[in-house]
C-alpha positions as a Markdown table, in Angstrom:
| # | Residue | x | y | z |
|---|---|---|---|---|
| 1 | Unk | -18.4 | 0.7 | -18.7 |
| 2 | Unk | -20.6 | -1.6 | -20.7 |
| 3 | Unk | -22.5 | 1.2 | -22.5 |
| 4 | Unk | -20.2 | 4.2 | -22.8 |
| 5 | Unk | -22.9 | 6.6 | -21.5 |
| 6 | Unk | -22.6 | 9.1 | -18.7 |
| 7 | Unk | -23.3 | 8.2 | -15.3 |
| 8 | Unk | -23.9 | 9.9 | -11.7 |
| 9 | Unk | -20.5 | 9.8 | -9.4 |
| 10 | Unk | -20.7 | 6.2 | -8.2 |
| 11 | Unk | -22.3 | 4.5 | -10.1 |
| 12 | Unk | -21.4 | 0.7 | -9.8 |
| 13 | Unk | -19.2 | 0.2 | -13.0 |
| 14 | Unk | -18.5 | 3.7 | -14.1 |
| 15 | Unk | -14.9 | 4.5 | -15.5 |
| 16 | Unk | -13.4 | 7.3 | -14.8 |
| 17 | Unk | -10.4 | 9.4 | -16.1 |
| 18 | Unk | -9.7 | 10.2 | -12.4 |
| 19 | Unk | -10.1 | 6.8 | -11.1 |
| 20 | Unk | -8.4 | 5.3 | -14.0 |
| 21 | Unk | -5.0 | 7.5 | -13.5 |
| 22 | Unk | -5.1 | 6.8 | -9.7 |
| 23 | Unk | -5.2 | 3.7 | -10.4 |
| 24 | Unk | -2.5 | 3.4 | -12.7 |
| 25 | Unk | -0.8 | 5.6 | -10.6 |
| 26 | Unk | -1.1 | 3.3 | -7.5 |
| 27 | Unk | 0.0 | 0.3 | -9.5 |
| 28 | Unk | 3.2 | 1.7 | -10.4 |
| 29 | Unk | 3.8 | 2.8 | -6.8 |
| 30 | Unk | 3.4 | -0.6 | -5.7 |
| 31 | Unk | 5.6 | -2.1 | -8.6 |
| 32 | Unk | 8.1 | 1.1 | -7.4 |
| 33 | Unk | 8.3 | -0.5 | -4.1 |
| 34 | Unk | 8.6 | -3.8 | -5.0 |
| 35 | Unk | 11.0 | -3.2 | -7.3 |
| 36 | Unk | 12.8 | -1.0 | -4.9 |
| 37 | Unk | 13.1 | -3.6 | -2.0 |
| 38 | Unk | 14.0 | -6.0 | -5.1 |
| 39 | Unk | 11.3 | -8.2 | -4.6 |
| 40 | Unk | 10.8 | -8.0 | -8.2 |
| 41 | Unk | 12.8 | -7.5 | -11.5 |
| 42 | Unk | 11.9 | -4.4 | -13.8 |
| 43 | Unk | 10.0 | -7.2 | -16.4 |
| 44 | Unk | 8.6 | -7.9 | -13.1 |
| 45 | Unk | 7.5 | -4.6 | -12.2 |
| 46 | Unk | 6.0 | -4.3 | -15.3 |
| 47 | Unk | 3.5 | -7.4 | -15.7 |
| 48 | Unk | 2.5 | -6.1 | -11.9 |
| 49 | Unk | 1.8 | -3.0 | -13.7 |
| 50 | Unk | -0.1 | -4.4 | -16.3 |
| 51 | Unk | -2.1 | -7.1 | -14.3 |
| 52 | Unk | -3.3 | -4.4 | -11.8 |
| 53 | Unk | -4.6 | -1.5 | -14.4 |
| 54 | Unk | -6.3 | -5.1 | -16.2 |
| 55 | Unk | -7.5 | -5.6 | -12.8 |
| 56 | Unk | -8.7 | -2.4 | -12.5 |
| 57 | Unk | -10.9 | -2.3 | -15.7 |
| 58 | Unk | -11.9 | -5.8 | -14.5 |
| 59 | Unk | -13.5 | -4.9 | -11.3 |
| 60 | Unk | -15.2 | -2.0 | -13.3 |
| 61 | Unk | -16.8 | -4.4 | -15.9 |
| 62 | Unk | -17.8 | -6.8 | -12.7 |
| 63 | Unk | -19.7 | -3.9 | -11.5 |
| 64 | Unk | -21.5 | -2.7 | -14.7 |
| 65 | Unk | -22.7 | -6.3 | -15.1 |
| 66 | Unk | -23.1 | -8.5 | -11.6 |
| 67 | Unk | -23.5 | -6.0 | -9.1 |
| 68 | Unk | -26.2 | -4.0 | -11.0 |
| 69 | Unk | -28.1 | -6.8 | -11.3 |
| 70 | Unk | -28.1 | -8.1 | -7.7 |
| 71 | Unk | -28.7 | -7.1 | -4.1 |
| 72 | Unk | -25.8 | -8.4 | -2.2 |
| 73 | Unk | -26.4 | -9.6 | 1.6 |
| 74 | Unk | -25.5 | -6.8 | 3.9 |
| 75 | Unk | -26.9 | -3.8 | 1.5 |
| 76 | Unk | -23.3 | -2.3 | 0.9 |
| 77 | Unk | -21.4 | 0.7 | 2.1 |
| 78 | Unk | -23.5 | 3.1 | 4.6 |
| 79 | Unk | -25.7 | 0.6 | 5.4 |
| 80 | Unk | -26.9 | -0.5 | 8.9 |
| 81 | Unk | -25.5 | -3.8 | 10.6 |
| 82 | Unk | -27.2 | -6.1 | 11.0 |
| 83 | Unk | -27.2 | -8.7 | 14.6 |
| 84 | Unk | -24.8 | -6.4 | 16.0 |
């Protein structure tokens, strides 16, 4: 995300077209729901919208920068348990 270059599938950060339409798509699900069971208003629905494709990018860029840059406790995804 930070450099605009192509990257393996996976890659911590990497946007894609795919992810970024599911994601938009999933947003306005949500906000279709919410809206639906009125629990929101359409200007509602809309910020919701907005703030979760934001989001979205967000947790992207957190990945390009933090998580590249770190070894978090536990090793990630696929990794073995530990004191289990």
């Amino acid at each position: 995300m930070t450099t605009f270059e192509r990257v393996p599938r996976g890659t911590e950060g990497a946007v894609s077209a795919e992810g970024t339409v599911a994601g938009v798509a999933a947003s306005l699900l949500f906000a279709a729901v919410a809206l639906g069971v009125q629990q929101v208003t359409l200007p509602g629905a809309l910020a919701v919208t907005g703030a979760a494709v934001v989001a979205n990018f967000f947790e992207s860029y957190l990945g390009a920068v933090v998580q590249v840059r770190r070894v978090w406790v536990g090793g990630g995804a696929g990794a073995p348990a530990s004191g289990v």
